[in-house]
Backbone as ProteinMPNN parsed JSONL, in Angstrom:
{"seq_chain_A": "XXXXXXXXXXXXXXXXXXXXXXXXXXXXXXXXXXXXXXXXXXXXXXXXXXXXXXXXXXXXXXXXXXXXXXXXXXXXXXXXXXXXXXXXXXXXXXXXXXXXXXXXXXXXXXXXXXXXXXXXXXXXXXXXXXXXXXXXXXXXXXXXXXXXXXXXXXXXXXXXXXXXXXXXXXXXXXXXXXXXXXXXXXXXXXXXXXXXXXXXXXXXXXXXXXXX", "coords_chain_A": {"N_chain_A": [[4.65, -19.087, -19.59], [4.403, -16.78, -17.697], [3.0, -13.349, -18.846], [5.546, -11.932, -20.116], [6.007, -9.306, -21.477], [3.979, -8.086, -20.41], [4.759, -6.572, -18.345], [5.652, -3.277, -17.449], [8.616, -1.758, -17.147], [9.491, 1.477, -16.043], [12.214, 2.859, -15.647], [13.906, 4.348, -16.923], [13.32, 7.308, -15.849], [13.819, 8.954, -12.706], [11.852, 9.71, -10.565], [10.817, 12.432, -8.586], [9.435, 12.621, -5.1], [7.66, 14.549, -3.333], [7.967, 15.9, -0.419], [5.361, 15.82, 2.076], [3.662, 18.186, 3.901], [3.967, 18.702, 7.404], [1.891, 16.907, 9.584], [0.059, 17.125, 7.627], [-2.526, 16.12, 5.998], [-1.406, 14.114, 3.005], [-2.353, 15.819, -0.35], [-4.163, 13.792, -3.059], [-1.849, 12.509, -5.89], [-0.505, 12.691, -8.99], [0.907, 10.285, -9.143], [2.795, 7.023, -8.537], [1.463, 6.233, -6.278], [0.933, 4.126, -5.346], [3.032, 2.342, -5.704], [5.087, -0.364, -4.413], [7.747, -0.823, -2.13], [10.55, -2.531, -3.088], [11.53, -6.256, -2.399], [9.458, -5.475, -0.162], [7.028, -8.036, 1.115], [4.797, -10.403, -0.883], [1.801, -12.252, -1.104], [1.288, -15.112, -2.94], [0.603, -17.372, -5.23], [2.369, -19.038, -5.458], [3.611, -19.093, -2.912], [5.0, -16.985, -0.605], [6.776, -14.064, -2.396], [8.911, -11.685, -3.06], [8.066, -8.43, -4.177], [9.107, -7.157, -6.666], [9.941, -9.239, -8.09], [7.577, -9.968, -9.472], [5.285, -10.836, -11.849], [2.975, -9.899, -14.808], [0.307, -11.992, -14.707], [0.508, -13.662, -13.019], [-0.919, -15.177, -10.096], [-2.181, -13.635, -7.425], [-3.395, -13.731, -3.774], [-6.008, -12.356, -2.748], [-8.312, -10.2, -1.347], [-11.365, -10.754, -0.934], [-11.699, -12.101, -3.193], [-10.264, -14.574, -3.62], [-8.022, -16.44, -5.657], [-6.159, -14.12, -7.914], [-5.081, -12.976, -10.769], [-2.668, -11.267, -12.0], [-3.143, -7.817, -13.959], [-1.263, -6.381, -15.036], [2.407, -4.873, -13.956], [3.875, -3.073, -13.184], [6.983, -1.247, -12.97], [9.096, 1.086, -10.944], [11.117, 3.864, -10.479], [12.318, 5.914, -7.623], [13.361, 8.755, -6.221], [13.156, 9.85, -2.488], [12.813, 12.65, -0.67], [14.689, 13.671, 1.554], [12.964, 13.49, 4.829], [10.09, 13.024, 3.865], [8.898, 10.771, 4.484], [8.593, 7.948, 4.596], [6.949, 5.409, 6.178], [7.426, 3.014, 8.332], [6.977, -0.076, 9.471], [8.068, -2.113, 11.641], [8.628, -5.696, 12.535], [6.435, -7.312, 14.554], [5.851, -4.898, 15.527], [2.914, -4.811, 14.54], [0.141, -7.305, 15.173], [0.791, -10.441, 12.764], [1.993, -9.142, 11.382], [4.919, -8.77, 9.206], [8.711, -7.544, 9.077], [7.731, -4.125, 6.98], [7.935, -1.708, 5.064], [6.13, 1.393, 3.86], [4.879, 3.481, 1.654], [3.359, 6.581, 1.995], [1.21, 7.236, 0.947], [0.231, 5.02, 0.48], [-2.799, 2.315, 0.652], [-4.662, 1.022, 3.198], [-6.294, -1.955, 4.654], [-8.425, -1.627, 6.811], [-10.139, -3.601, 8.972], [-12.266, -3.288, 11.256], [-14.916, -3.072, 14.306], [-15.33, -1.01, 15.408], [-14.232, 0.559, 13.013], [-16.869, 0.172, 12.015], [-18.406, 1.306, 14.009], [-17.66, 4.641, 13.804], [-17.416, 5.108, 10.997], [-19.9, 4.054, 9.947], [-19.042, 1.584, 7.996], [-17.734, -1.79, 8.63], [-15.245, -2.312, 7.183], [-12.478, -0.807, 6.097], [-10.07, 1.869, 4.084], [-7.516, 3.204, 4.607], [-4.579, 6.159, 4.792], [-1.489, 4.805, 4.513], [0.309, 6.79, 6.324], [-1.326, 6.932, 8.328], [-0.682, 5.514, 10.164], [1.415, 6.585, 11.645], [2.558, 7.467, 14.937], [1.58, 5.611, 16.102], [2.436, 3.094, 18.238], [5.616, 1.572, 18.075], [5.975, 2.228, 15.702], [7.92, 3.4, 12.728], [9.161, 6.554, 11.124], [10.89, 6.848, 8.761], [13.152, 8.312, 6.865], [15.065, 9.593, 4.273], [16.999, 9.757, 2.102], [17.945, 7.71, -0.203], [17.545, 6.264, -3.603], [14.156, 4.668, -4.423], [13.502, 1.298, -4.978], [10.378, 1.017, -7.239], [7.488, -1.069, -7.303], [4.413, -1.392, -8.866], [1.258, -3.128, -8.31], [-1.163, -4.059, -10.707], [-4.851, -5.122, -11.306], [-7.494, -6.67, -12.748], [-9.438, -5.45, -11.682], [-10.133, -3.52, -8.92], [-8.306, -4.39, -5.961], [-7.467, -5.816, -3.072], [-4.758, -7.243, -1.341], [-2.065, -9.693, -0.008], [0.363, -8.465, 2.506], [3.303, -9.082, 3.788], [2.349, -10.443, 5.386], [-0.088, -10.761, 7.546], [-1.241, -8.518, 6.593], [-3.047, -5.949, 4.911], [-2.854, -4.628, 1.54], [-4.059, -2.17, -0.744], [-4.571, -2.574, -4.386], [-4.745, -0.904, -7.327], [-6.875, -0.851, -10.453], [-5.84, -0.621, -13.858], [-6.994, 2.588, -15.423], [-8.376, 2.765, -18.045], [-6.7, 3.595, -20.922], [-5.005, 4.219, -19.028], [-1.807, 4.037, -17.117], [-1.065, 2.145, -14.25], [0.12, 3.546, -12.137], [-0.712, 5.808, -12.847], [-3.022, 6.47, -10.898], [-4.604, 7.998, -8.908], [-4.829, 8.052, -5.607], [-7.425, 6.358, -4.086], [-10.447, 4.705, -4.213], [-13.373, 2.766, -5.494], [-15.35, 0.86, -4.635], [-14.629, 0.738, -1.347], [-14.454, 2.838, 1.292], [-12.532, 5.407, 2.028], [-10.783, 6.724, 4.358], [-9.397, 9.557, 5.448], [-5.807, 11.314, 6.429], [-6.148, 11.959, 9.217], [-8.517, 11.217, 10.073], [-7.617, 8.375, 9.712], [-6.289, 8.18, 11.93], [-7.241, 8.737, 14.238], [-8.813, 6.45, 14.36], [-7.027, 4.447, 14.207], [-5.892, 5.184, 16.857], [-7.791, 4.019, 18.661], [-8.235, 1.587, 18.148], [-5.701, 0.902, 19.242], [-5.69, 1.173, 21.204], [-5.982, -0.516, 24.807], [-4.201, -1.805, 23.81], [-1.982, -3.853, 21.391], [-3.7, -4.337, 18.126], [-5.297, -6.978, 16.445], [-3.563, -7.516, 13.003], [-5.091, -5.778, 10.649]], "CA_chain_A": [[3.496, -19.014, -18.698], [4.111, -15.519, -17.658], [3.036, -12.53, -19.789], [6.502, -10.612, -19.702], [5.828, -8.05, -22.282], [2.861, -7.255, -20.356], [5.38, -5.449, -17.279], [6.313, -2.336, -18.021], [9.762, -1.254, -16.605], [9.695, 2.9, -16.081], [13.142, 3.158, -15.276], [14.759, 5.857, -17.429], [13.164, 8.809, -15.249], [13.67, 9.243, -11.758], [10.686, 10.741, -10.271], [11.109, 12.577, -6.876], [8.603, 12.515, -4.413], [7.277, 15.244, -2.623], [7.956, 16.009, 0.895], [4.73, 16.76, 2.75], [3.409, 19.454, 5.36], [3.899, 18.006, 9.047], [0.162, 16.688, 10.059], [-1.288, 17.299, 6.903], [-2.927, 15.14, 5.043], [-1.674, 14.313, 1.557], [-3.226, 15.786, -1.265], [-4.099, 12.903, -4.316], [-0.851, 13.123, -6.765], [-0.677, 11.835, -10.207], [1.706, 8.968, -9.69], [3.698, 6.984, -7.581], [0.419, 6.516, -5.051], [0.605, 2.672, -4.825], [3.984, 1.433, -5.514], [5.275, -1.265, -3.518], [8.928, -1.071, -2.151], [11.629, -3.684, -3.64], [11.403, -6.377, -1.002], [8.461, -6.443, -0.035], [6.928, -9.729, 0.653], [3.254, -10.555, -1.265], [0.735, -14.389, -1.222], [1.186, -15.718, -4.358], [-0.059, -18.542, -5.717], [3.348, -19.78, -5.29], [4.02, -18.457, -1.65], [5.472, -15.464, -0.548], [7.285, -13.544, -3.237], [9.071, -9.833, -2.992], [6.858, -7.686, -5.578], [10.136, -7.163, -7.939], [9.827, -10.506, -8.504], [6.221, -10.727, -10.196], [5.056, -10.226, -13.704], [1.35, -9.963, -15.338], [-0.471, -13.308, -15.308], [0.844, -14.335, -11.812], [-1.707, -15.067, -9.458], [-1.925, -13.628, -6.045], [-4.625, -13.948, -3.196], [-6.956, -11.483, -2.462], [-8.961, -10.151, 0.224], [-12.387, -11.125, -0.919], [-11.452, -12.911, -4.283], [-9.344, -15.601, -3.384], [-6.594, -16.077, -6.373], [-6.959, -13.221, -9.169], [-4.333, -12.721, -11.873], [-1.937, -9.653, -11.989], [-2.929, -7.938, -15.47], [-0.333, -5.108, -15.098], [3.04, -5.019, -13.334], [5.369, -1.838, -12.896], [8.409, -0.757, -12.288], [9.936, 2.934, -11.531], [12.284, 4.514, -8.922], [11.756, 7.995, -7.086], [13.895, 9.304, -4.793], [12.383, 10.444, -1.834], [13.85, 13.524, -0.51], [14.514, 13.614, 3.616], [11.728, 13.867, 5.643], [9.247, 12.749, 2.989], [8.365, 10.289, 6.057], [8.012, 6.347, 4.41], [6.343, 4.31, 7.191], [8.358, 1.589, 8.756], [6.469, -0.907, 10.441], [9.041, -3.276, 12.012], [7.811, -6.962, 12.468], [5.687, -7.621, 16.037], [4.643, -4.574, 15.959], [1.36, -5.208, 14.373], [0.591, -8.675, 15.063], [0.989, -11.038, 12.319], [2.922, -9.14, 10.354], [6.69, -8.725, 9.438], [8.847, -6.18, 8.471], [7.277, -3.583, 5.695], [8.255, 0.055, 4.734], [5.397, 1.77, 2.536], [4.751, 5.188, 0.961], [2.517, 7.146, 2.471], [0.055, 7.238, 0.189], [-0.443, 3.8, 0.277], [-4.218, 2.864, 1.274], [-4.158, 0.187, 3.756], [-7.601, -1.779, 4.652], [-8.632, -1.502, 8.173], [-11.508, -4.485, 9.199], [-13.13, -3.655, 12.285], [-16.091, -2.843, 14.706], [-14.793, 0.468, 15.443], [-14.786, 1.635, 11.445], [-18.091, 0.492, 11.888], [-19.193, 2.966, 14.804], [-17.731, 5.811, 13.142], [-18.139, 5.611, 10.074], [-20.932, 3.05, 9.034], [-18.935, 0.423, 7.685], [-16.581, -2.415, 9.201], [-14.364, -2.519, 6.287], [-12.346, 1.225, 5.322], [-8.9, 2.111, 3.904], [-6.962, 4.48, 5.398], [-3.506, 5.974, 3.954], [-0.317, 4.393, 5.74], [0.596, 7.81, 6.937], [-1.999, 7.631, 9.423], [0.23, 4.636, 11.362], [2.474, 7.501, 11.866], [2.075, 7.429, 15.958], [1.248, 4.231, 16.642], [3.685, 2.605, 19.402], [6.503, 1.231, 17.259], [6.062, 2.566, 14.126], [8.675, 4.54, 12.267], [9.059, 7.454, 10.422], [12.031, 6.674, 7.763], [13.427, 9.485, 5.863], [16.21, 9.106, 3.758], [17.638, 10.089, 0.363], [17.969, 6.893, -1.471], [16.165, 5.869, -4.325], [13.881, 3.934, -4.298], [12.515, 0.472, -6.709], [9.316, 0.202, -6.718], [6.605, -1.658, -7.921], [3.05, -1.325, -8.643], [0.831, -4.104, -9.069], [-2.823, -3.653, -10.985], [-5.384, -6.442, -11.37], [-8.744, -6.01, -14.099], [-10.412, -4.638, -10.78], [-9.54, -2.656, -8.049], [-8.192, -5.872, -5.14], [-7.008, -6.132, -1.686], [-3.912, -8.445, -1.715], [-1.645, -10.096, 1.632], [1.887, -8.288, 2.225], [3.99, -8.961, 4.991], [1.773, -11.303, 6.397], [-1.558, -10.234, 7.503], [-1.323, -6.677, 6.325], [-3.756, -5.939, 3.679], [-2.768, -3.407, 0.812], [-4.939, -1.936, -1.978], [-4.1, -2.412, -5.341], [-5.895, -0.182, -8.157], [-7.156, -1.156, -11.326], [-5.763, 0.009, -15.064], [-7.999, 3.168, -15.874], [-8.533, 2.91, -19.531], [-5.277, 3.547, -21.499], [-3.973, 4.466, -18.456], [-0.729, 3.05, -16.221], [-1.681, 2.04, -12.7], [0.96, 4.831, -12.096], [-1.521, 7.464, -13.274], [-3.969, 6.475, -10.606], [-4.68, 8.676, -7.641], [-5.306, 7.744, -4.161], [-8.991, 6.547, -4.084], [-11.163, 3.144, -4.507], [-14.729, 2.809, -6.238], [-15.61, 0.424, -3.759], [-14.437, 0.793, -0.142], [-14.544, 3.915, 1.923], [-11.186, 5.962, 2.257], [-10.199, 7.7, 5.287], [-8.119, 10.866, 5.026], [-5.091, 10.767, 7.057], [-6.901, 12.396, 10.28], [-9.517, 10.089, 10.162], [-7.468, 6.614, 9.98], [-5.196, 8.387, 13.339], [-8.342, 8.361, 15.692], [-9.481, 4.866, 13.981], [-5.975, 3.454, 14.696], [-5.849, 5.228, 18.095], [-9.05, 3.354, 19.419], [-7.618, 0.327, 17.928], [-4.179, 0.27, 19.322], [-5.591, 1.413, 22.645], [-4.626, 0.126, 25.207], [-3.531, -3.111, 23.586], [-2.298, -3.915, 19.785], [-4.715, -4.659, 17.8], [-4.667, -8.287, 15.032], [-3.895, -6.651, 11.763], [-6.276, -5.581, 9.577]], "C_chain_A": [[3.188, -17.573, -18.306], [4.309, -14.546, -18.855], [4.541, -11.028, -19.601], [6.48, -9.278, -20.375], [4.321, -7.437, -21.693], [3.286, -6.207, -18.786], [6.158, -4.392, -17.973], [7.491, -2.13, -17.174], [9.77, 0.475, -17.057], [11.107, 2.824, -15.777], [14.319, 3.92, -15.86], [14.4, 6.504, -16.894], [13.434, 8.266, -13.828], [13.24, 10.094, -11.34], [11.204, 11.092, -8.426], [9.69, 12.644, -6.31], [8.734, 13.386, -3.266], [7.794, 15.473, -0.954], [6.276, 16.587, 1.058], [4.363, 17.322, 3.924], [3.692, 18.342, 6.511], [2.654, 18.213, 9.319], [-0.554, 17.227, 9.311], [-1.378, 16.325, 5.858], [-2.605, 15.246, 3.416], [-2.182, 14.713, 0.453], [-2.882, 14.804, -2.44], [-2.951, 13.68, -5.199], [-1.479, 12.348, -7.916], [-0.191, 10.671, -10.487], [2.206, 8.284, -8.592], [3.151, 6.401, -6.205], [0.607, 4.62, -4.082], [2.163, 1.782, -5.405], [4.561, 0.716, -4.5], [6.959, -1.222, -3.17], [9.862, -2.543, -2.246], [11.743, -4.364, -2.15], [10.506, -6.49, -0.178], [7.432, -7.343, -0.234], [5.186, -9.695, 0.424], [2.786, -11.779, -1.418], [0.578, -13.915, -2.376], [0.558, -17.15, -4.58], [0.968, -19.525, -5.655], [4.2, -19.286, -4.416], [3.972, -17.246, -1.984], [6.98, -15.571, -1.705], [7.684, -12.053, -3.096], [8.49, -9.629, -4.199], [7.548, -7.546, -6.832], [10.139, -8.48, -8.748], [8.66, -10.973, -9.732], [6.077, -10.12, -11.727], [3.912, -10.386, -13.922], [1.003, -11.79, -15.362], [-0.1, -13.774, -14.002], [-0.298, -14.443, -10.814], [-1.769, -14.719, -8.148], [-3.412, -13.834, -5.072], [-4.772, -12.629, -2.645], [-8.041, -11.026, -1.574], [-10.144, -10.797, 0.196], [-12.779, -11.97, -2.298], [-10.98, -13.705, -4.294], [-8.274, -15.381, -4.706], [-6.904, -15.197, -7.428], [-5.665, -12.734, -9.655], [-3.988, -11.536, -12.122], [-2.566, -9.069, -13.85], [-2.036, -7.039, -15.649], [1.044, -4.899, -13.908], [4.32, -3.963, -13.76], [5.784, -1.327, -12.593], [8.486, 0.613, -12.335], [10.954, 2.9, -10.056], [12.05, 6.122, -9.018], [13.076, 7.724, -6.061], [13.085, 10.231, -4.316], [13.588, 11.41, -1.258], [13.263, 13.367, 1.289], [13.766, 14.115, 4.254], [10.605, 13.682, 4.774], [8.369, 11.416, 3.584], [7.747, 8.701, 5.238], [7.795, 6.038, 5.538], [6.619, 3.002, 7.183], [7.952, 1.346, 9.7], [7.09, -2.23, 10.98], [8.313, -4.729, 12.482], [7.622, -7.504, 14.139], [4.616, -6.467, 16.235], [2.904, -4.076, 15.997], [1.289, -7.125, 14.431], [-0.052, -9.726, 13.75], [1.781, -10.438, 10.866], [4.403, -8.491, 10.46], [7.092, -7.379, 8.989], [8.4, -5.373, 7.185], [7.588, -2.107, 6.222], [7.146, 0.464, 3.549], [5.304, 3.073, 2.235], [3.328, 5.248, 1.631], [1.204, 7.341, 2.367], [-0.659, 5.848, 0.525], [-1.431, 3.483, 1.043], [-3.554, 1.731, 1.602], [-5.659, 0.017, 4.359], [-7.511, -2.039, 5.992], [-10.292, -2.339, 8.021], [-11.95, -4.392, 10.697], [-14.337, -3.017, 13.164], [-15.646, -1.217, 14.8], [-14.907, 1.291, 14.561], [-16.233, 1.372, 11.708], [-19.08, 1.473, 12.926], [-18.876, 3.727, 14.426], [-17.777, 6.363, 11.897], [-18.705, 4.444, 9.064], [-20.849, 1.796, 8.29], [-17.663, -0.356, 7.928], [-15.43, -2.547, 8.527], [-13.831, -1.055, 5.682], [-10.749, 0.843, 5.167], [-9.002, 3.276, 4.29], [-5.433, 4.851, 4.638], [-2.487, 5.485, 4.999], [0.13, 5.896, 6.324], [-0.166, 7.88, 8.313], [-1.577, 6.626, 10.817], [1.185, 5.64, 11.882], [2.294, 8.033, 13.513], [1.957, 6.439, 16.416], [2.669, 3.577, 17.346], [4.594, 1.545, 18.44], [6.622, 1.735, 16.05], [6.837, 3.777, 13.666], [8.366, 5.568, 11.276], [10.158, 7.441, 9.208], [12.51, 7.744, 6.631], [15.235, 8.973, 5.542], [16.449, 9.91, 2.147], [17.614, 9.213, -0.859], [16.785, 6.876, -2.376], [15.205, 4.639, -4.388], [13.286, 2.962, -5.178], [11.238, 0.122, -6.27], [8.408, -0.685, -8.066], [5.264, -1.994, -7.393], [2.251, -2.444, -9.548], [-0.898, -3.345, -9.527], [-3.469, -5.055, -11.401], [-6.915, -5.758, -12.255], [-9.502, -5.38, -13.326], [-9.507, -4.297, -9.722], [-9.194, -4.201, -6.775], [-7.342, -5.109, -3.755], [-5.822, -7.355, -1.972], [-3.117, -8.131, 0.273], [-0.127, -9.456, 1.372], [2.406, -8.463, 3.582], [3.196, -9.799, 5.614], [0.817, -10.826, 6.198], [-1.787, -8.571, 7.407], [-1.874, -6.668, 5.181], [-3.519, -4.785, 3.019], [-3.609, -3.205, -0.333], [-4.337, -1.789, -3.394], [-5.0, -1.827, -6.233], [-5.766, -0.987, -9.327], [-6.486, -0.326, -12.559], [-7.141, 0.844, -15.083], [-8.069, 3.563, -17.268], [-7.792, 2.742, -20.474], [-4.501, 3.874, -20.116], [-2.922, 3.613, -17.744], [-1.612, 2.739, -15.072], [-1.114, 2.766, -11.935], [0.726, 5.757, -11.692], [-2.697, 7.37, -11.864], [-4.014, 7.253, -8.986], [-5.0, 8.212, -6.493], [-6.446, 7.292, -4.249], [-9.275, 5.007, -4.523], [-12.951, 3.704, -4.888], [-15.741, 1.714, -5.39], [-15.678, 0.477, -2.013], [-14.159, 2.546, -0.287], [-13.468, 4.533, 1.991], [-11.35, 6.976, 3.066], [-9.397, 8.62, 4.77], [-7.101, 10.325, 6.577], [-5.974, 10.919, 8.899], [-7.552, 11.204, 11.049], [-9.241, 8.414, 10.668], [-6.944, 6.973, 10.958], [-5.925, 8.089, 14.09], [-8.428, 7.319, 15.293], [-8.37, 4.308, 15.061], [-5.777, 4.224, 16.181], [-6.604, 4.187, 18.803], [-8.518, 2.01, 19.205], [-6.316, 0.221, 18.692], [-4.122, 0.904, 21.308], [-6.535, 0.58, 23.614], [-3.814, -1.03, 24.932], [-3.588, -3.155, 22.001], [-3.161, -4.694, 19.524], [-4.329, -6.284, 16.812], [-4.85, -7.196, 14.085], [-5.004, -6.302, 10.899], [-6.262, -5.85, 8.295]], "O_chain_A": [[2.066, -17.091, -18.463], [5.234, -14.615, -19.664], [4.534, -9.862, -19.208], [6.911, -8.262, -19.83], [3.65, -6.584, -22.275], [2.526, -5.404, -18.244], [7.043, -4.534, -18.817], [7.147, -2.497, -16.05], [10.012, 0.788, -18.222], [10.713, 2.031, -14.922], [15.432, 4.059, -15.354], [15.32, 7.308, -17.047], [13.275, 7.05, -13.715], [13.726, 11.222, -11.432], [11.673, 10.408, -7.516], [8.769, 12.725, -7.123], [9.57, 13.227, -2.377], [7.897, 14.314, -0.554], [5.878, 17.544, 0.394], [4.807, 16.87, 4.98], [3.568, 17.14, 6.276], [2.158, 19.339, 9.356], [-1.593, 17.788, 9.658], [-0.53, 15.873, 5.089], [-3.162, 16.03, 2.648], [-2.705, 13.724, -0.06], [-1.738, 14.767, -2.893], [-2.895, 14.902, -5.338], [-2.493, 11.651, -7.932], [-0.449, 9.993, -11.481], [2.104, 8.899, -7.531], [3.867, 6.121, -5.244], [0.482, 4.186, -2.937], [2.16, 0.551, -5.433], [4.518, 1.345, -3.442], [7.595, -1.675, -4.121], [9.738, -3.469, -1.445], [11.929, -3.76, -1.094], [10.51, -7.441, 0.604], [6.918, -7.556, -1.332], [4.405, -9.17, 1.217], [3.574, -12.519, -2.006], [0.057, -12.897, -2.83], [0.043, -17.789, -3.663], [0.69, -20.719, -5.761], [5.352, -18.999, -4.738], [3.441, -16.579, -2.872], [7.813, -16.462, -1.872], [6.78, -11.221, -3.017], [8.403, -10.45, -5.112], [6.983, -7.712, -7.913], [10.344, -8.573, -9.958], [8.733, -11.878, -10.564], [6.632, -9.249, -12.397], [3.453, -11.214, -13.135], [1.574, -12.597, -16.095], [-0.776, -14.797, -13.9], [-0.75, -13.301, -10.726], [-1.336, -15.637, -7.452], [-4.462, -14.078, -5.666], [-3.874, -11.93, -2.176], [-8.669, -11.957, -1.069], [-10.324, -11.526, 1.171], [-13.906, -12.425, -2.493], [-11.085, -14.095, -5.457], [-7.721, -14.288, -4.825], [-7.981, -15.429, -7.978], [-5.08, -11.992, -8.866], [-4.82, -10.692, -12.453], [-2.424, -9.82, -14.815], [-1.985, -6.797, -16.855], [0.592, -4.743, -12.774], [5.336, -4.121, -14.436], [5.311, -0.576, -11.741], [8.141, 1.319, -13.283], [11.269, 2.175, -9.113], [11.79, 7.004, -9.837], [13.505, 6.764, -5.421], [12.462, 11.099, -4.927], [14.8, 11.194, -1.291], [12.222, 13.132, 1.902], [13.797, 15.342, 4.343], [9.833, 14.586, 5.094], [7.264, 11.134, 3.119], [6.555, 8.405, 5.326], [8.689, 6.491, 6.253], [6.272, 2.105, 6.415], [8.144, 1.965, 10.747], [6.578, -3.319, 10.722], [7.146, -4.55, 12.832], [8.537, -8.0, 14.797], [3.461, -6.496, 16.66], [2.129, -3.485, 16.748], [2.063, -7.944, 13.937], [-1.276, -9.842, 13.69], [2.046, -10.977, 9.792], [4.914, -7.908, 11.416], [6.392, -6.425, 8.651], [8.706, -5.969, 6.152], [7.514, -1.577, 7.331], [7.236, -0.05, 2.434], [5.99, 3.773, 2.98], [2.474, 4.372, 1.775], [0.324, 7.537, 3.206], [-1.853, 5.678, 0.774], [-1.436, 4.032, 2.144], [-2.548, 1.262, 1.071], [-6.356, 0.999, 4.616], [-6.539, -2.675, 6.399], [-11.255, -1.982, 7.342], [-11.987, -5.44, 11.341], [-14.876, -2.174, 12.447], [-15.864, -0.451, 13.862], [-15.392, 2.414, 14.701], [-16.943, 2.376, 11.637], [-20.101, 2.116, 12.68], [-19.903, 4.402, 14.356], [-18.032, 7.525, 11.579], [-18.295, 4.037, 7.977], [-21.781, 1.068, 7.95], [-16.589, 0.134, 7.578], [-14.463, -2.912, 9.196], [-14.519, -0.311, 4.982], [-10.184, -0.066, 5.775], [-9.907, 4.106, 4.373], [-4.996, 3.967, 3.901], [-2.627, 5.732, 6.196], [0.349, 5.54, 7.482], [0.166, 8.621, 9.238], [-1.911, 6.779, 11.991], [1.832, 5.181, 12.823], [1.828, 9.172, 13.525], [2.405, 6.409, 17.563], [3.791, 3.677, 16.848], [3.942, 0.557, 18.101], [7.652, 1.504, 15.418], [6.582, 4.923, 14.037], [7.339, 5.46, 10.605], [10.066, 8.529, 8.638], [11.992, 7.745, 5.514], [16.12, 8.38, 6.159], [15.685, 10.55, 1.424], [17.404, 9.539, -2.027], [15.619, 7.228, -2.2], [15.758, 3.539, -4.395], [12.597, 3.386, -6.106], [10.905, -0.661, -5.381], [8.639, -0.831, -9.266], [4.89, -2.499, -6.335], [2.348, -2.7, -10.748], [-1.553, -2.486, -8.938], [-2.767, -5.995, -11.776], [-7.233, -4.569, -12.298], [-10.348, -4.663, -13.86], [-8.345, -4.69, -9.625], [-10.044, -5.088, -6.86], [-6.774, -4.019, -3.694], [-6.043, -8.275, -2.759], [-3.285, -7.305, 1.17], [0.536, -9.744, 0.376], [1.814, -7.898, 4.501], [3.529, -9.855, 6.798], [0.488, -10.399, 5.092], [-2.402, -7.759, 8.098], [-1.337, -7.325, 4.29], [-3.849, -3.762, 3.619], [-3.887, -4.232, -0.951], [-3.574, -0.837, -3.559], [-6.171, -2.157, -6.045], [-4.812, -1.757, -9.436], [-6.549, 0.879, -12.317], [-8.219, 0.288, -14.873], [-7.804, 4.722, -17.588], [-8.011, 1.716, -21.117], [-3.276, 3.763, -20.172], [-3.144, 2.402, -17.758], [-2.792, 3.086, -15.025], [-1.658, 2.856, -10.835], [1.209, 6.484, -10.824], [-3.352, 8.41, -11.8], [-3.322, 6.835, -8.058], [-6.116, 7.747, -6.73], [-6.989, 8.247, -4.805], [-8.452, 4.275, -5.073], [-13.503, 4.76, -4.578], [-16.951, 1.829, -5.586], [-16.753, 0.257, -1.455], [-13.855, 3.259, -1.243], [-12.857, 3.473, 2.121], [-11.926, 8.012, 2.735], [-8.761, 8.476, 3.726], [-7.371, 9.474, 7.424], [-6.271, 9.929, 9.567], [-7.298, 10.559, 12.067], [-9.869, 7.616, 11.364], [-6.819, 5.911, 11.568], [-5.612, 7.164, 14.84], [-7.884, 6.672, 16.188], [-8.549, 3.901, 16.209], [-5.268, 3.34, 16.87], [-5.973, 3.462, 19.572], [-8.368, 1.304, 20.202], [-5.884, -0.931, 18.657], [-3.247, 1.014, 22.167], [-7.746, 0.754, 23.477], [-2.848, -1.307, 25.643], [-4.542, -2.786, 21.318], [-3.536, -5.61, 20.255], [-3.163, -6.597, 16.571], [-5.699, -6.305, 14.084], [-5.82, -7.199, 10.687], [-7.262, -5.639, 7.608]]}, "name": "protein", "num_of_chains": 1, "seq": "XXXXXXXXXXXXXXXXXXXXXXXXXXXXXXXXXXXXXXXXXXXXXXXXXXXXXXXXXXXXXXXXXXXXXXXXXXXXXXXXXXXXXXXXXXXXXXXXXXXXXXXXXXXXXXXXXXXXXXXXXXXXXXXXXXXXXXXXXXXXXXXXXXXXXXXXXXXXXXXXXXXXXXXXXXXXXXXXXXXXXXXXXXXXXXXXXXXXXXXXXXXXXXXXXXXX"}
């Protein structure tokens, strides 16, 4: 049923991952932007599932697609070097979702009136870095390595992790991995980190907000 020769497994290199500046916004890398850490939990078509778990052809649900079929599923490991600052969002304190740790990079969609007063439309990704402040939310630095996994779907998708936490998954660009793909959507709006800090200030003040 599942296409297994259609997951790639990277796992001969170990890629490191950057440390960056204190309060500056990421610049787009070449890789690495949207992997998912081992563990965490994604709506499948057959519940919740940790992401290590999935393979091409699996169906998950989607923000504005309902179920839509993985066509690309892979693996690598980075070590992050200390202070390279993953974002550990422990479970309450966004409400409805559980524990998740993500990379920094990772875009994360923000739904509410607020994106739409400042910038024009109710629906925006922002990178998880810009939770970095928000009343519970950690900063996680560490050494290990880490497994991840990046899912891609024939279009760019919104999928459920941790509960009601919405993450962006990119699309295959041509021959390329989903690996290769930089920070960015062809659809929705993307905050820089700056940008999603005031959002999520206004939101998380003076009461948490429902997830986005």
């Amino acid at each position: 049923m599942f296409m297994r020769n259609e997951t790639s497994f990277l796992d001969s290199d170990i890629i490191d991952l950057p440390r960056a500046p204190s309060g500056v916004a990421p610049e787009p890398r070449a890789a690495l932007n949207y992997g998912m850490i081992a563990g965490t939990m994604v709506e499948t078509e057959f519940g919740w599932q940790p992401v290590e778990a999935l393979a091409a052809g699996i169906r998950l649900f989607t923000y504005d697609g309902g179920l839509r079929p993985l066509a690309r599923v892979e693996r690598s490991f980075a070590r992050v070097a200390e202070g390279a600052g993953l974002v550990q969002i422990p479970g309450g304190v966004i409400k409805g979702v559980a524990d998740v740790t993500l990379l920094p990079d990772q875009l994360v969609m923000i739904d509410s009136t607020e994106a739409e007063i400042s910038h024009g439309r109710p629906t925006v990704l922002i990178p998880a870095a810009a939770f970095f402040g928000v009343p519970g939310v950690r900063v996680l630095t560490s050494d290990a390595v880490l497994d991840l996994t990046t899912l891609a779907f024939e279009d760019e998708e919104v999928i459920f992790a941790g509960g009601e936490l919405r993450l962006h998954c990119p699309a295959p660009d041509g021959g390329l991995t989903a690996l290769t793909r930089a920070p960015g959507s062809g659809f929705w709006d993307v905050l820089d980190v700056g940008q999603g800090r005031d959002l999520l200030a206004d939101l998380f003040a003076p009461d948490l907000p429902e997830a986005a």
